[in-house]
Chimera marker file (.cmm) of the C-alpha trace (Angstrom):
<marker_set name="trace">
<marker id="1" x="-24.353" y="7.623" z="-8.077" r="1" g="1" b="0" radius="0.5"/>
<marker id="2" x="-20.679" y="7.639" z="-9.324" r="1" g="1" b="0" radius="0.5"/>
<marker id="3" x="-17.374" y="7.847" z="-7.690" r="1" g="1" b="0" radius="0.5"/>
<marker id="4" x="-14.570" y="9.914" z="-9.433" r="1" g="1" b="0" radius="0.5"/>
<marker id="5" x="-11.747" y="9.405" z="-9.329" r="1" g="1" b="0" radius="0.5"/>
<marker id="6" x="-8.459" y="11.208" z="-10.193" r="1" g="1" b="0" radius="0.5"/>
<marker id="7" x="-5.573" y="8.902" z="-11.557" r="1" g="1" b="0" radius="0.5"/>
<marker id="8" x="-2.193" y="10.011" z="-12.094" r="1" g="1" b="0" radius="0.5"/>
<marker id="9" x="-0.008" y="8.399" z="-14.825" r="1" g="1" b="0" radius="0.5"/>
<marker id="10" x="3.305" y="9.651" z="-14.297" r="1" g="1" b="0" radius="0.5"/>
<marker id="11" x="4.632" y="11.719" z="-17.293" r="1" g="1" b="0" radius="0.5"/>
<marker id="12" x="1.662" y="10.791" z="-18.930" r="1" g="1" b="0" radius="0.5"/>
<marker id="13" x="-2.152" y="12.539" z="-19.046" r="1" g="1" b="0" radius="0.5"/>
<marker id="14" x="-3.931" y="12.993" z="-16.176" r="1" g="1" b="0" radius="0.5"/>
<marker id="15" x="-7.275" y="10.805" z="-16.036" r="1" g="1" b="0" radius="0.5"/>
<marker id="16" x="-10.910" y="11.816" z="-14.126" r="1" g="1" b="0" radius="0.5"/>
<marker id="17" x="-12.640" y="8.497" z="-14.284" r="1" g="1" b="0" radius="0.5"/>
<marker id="18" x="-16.348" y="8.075" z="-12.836" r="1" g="1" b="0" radius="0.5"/>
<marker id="19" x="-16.775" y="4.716" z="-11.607" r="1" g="1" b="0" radius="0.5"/>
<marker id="20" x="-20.292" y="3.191" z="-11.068" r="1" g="1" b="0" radius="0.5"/>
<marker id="21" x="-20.977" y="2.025" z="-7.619" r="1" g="1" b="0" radius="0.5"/>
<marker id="22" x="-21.840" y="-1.349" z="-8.647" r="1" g="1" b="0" radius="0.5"/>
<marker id="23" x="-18.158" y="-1.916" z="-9.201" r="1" g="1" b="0" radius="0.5"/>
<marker id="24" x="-14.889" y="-2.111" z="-7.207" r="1" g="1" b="0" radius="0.5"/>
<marker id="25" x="-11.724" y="-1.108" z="-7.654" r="1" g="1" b="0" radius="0.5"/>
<marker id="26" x="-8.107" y="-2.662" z="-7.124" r="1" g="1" b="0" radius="0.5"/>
<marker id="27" x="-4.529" y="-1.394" z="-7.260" r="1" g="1" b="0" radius="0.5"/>
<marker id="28" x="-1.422" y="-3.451" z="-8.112" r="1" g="1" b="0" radius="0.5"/>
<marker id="29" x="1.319" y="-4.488" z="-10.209" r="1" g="1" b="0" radius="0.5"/>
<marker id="30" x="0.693" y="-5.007" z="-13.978" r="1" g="1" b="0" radius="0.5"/>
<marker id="31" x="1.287" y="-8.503" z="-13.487" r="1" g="1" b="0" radius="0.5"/>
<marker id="32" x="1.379" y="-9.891" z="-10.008" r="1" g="1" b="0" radius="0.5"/>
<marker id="33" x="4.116" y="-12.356" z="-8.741" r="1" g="1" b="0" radius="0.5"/>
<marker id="34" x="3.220" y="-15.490" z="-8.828" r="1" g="1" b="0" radius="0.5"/>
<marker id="35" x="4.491" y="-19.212" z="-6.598" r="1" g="1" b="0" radius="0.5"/>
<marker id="36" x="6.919" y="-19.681" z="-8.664" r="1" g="1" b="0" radius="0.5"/>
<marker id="37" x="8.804" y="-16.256" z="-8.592" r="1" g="1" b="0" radius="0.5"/>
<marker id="38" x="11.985" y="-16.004" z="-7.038" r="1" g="1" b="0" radius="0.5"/>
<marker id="39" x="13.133" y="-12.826" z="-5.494" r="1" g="1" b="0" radius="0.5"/>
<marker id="40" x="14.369" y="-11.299" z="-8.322" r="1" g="1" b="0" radius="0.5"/>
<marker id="41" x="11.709" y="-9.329" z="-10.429" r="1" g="1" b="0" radius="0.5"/>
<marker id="42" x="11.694" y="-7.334" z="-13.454" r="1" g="1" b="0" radius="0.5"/>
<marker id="43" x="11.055" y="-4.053" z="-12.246" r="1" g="1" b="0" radius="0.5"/>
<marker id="44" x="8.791" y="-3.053" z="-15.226" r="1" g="1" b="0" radius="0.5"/>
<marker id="45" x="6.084" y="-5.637" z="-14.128" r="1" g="1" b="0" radius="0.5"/>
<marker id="46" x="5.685" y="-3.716" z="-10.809" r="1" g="1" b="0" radius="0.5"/>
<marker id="47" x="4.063" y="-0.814" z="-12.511" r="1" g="1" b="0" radius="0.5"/>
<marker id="48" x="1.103" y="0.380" z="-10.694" r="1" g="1" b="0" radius="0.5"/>
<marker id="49" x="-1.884" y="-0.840" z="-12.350" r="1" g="1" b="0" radius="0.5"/>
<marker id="50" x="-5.720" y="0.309" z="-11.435" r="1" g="1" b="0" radius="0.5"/>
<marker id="51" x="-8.497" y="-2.046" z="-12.384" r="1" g="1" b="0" radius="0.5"/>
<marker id="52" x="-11.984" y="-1.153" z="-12.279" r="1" g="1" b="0" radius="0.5"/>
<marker id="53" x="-14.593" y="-4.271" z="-12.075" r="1" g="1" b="0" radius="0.5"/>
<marker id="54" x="-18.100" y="-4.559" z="-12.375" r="1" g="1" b="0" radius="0.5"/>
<marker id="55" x="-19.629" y="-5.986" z="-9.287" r="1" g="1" b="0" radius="0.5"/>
<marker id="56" x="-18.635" y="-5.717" z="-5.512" r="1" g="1" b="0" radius="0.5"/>
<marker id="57" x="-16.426" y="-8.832" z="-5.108" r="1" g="1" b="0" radius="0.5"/>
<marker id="58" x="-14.233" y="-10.874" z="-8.031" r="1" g="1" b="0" radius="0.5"/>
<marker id="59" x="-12.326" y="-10.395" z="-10.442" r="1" g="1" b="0" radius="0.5"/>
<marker id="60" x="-13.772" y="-11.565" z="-13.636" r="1" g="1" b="0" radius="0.5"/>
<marker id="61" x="-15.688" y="-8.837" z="-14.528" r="1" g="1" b="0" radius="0.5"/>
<marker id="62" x="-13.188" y="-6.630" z="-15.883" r="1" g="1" b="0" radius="0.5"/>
<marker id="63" x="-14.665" y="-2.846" z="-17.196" r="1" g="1" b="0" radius="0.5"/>
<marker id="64" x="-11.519" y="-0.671" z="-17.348" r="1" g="1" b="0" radius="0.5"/>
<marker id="65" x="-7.951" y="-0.855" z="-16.573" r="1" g="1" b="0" radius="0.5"/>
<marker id="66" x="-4.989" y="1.812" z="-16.783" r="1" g="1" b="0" radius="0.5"/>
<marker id="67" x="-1.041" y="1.087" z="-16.397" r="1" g="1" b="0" radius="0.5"/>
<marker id="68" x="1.615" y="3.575" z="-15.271" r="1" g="1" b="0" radius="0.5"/>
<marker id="69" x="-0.537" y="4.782" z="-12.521" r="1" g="1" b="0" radius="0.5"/>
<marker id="70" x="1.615" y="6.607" z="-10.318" r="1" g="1" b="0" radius="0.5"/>
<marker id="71" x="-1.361" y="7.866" z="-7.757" r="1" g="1" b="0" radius="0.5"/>
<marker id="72" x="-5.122" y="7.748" z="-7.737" r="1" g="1" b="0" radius="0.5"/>
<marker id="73" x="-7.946" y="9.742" z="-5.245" r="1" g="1" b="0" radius="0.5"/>
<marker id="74" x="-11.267" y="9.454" z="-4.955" r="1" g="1" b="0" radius="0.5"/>
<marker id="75" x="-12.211" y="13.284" z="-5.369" r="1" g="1" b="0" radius="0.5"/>
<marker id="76" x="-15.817" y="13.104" z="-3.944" r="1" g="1" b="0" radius="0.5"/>
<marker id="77" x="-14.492" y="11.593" z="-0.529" r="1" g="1" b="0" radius="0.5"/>
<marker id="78" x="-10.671" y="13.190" z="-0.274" r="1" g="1" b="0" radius="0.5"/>
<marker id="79" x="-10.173" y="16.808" z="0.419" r="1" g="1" b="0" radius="0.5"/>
<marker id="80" x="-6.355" y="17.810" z="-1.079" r="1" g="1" b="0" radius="0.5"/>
<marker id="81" x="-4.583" y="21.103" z="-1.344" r="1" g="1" b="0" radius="0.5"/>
<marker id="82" x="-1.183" y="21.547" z="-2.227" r="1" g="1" b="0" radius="0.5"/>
<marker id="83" x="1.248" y="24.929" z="-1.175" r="1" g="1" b="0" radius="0.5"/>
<marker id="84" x="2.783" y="26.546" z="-3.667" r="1" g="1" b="0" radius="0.5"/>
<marker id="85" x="5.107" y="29.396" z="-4.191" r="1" g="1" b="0" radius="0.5"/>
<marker id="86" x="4.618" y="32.516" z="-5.682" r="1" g="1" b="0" radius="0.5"/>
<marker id="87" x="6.580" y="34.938" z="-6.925" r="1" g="1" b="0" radius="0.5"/>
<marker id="88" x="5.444" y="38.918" z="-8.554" r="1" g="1" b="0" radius="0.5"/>
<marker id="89" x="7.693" y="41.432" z="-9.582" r="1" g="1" b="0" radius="0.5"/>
<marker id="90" x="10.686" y="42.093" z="-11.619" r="1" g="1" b="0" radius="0.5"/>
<marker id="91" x="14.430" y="41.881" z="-12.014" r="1" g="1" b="0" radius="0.5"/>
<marker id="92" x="15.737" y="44.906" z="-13.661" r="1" g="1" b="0" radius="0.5"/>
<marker id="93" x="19.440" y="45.005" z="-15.018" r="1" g="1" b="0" radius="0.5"/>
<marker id="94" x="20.830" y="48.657" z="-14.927" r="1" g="1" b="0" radius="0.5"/>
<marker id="95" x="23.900" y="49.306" z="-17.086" r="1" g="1" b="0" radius="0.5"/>
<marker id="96" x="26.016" y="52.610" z="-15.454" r="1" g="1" b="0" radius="0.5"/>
<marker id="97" x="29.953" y="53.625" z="-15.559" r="1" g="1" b="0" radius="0.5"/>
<marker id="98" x="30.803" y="50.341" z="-13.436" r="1" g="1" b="0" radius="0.5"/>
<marker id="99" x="29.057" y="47.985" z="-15.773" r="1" g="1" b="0" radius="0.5"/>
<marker id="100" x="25.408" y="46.231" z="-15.139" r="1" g="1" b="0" radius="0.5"/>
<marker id="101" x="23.920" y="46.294" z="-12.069" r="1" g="1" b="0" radius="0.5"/>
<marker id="102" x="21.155" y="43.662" z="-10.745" r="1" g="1" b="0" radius="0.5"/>
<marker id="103" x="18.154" y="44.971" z="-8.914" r="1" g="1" b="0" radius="0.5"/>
<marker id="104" x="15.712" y="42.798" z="-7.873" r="1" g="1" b="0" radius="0.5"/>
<marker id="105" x="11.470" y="43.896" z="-6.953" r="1" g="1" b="0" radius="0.5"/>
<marker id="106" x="10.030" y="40.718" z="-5.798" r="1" g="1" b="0" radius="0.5"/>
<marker id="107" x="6.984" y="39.710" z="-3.640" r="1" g="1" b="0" radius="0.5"/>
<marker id="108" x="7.515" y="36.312" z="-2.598" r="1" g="1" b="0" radius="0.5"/>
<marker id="109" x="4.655" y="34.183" z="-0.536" r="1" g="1" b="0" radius="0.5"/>
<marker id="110" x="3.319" y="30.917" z="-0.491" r="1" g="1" b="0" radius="0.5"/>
<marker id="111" x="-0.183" y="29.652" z="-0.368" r="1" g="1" b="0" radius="0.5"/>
<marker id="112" x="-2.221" y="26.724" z="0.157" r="1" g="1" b="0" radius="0.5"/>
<marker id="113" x="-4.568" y="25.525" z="-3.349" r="1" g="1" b="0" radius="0.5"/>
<marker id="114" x="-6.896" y="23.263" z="-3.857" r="1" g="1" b="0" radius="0.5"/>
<marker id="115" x="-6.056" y="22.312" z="-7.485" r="1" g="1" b="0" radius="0.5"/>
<marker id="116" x="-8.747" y="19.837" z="-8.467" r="1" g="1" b="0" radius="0.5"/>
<marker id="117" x="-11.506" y="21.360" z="-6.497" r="1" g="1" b="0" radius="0.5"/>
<marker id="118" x="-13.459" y="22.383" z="-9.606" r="1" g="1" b="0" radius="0.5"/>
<marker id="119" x="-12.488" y="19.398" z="-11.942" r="1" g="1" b="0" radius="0.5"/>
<marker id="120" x="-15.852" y="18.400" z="-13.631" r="1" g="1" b="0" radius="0.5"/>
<marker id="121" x="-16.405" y="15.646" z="-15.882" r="1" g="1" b="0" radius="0.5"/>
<marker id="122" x="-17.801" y="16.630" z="-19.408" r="1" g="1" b="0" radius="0.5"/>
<marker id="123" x="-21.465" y="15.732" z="-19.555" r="1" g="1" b="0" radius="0.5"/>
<link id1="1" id2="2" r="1" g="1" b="0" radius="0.2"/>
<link id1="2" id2="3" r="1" g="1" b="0" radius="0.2"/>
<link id1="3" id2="4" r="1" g="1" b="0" radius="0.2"/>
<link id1="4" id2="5" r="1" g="1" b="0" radius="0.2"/>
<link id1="5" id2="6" r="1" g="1" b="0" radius="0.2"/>
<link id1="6" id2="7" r="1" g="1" b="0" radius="0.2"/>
<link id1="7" id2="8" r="1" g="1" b="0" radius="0.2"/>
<link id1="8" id2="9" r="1" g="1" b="0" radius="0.2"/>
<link id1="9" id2="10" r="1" g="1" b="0" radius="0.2"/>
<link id1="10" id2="11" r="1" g="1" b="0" radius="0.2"/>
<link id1="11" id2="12" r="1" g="1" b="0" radius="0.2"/>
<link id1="12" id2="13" r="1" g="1" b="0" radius="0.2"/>
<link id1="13" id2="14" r="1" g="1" b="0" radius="0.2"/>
<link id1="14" id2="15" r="1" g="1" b="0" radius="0.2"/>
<link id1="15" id2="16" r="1" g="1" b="0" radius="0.2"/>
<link id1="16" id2="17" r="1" g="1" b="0" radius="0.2"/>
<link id1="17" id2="18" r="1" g="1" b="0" radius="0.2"/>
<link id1="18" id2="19" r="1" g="1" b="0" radius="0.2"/>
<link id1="19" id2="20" r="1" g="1" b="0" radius="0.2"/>
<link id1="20" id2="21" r="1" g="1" b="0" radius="0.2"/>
<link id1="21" id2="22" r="1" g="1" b="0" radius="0.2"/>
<link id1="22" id2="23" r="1" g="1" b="0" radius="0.2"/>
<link id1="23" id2="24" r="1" g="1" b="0" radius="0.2"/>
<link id1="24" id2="25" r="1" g="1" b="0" radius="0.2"/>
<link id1="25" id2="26" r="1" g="1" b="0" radius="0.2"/>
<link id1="26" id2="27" r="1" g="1" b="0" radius="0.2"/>
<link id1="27" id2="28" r="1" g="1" b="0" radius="0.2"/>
<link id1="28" id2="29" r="1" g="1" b="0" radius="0.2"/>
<link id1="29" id2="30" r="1" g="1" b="0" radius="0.2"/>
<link id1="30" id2="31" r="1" g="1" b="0" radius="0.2"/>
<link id1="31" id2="32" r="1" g="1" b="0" radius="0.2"/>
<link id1="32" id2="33" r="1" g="1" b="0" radius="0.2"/>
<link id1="33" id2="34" r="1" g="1" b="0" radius="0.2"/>
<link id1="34" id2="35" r="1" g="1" b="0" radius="0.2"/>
<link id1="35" id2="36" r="1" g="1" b="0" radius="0.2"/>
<link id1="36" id2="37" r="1" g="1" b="0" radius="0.2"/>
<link id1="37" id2="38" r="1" g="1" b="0" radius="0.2"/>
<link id1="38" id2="39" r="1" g="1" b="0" radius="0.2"/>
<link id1="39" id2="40" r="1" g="1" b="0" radius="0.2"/>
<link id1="40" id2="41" r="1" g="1" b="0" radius="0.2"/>
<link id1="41" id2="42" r="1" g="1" b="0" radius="0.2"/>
<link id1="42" id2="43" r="1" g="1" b="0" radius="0.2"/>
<link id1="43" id2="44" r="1" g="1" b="0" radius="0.2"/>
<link id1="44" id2="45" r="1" g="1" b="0" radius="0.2"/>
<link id1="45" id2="46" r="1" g="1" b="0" radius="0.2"/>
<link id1="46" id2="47" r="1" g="1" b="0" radius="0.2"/>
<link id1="47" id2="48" r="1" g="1" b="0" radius="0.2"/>
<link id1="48" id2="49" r="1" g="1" b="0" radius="0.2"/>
<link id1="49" id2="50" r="1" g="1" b="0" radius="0.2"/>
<link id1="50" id2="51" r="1" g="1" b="0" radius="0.2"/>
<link id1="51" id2="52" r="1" g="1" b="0" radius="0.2"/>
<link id1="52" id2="53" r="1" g="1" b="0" radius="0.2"/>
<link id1="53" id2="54" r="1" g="1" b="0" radius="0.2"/>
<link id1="54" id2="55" r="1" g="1" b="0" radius="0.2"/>
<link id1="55" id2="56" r="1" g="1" b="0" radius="0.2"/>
<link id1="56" id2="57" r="1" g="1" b="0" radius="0.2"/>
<link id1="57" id2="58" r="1" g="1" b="0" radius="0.2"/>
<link id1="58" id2="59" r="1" g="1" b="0" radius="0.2"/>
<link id1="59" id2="60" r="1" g="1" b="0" radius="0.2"/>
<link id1="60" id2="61" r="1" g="1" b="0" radius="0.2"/>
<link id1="61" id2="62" r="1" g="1" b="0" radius="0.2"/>
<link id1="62" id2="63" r="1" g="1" b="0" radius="0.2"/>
<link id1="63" id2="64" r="1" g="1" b="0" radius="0.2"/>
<link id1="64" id2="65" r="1" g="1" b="0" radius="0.2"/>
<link id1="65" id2="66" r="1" g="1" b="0" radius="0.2"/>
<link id1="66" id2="67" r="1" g="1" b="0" radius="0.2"/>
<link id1="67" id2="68" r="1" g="1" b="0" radius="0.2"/>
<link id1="68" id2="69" r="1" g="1" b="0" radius="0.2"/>
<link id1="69" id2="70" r="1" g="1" b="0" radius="0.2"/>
<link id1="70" id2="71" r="1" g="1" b="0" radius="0.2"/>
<link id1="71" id2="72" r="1" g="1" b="0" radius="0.2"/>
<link id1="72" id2="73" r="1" g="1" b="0" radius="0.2"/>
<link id1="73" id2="74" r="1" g="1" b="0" radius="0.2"/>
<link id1="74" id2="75" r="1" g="1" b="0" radius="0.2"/>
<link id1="75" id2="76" r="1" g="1" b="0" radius="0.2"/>
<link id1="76" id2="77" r="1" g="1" b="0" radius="0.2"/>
<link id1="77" id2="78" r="1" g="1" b="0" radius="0.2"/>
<link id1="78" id2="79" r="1" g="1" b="0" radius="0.2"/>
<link id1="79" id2="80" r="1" g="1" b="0" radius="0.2"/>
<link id1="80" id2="81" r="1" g="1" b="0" radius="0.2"/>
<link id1="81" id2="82" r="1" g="1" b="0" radius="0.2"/>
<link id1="82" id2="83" r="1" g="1" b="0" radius="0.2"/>
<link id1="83" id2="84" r="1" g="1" b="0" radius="0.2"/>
<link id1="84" id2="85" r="1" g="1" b="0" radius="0.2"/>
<link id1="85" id2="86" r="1" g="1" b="0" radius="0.2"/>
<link id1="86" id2="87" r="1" g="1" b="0" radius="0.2"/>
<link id1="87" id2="88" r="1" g="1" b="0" radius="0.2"/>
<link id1="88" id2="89" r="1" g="1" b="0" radius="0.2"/>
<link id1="89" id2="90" r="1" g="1" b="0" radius="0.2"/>
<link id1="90" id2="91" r="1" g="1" b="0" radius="0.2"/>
<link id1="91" id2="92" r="1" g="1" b="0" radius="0.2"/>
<link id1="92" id2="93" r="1" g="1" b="0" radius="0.2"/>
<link id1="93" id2="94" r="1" g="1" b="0" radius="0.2"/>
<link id1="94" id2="95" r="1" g="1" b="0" radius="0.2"/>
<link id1="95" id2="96" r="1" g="1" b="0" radius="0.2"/>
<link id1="96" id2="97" r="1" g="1" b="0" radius="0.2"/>
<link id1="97" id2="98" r="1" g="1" b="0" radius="0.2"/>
<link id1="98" id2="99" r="1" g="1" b="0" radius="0.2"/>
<link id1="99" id2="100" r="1" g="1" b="0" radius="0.2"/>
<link id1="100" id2="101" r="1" g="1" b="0" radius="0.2"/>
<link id1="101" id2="102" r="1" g="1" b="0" radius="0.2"/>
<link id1="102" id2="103" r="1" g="1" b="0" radius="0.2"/>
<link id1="103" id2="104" r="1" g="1" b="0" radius="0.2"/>
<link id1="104" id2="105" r="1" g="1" b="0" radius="0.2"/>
<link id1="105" id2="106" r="1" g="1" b="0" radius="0.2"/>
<link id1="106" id2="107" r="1" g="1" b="0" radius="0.2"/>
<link id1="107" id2="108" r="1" g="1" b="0" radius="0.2"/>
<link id1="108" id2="109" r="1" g="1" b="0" radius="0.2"/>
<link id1="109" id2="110" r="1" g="1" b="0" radius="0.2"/>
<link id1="110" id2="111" r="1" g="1" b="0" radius="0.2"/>
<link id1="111" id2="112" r="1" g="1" b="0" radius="0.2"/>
<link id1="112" id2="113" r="1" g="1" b="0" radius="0.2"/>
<link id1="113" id2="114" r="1" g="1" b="0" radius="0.2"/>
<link id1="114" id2="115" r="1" g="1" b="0" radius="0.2"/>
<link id1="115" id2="116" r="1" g="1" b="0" radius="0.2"/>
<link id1="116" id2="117" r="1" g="1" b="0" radius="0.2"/>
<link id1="117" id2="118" r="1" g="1" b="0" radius="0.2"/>
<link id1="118" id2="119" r="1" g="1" b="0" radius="0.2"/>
<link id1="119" id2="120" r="1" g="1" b="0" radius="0.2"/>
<link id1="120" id2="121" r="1" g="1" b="0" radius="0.2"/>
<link id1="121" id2="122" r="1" g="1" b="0" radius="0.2"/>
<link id1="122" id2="123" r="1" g="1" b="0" radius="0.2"/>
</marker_set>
């Protein structure tokens, strides 16, 4: 049994990651402050980081590791939908003896998706 997991990088692609069971999983800065930091830090060491280590406890086991990770989800155990806007129809523009004319035939509504609900990994 896997878990998968859906990790966001921020501009960057989108990842669906199974992780083995056997393993854990942290979440963190790239490089993590240490005794001797003062209260100034570099900003680009506090990118998110997700590690992925073999085992349940420790960190020495190391099996995968992204950067940049803006948000991750565990897609087996958290149900997500989003709303979104939608918007049919047409804008026409209508030229006559007082110049153009706008005239708008729109539908607007909003509804609520579930945009990763079918995201399968390739077997």
């Amino acid at each position: 049994m896997t878990q998968r997991l859906l990790i966001e990088r921020g501009t960057e692609k989108t990842i669906l990651a199974e992780i083995p069971d056997d393993s854990h999983v942290t979440f963190g800065p790239f490089s993590p402050p240490t005794g001797k930091t003062t209260a100034v830090y570099n900003e680009s060491k506090l990118v998110g980081t997700l590690r992925v280590y073999k085992g349940k406890t420790g960190t020495t086991n190391i099996i995968a590791m992204w950067t940049n990770v803006s948000s991750f989800r565990n897609l087996d155990e958290i149900d997500y939908q989003e709303q979104v806007a939608k918007e049919e129809g047409a804008i026409l523009w209508k030229s006559g003896k007082n110049g153009y004319t706008r005239e708008e035939k729109v539908k607007k509504a909003k509804e609520w998706v579930a945009p990763d609900k079918d995201v399968k990994l390739l077997a």
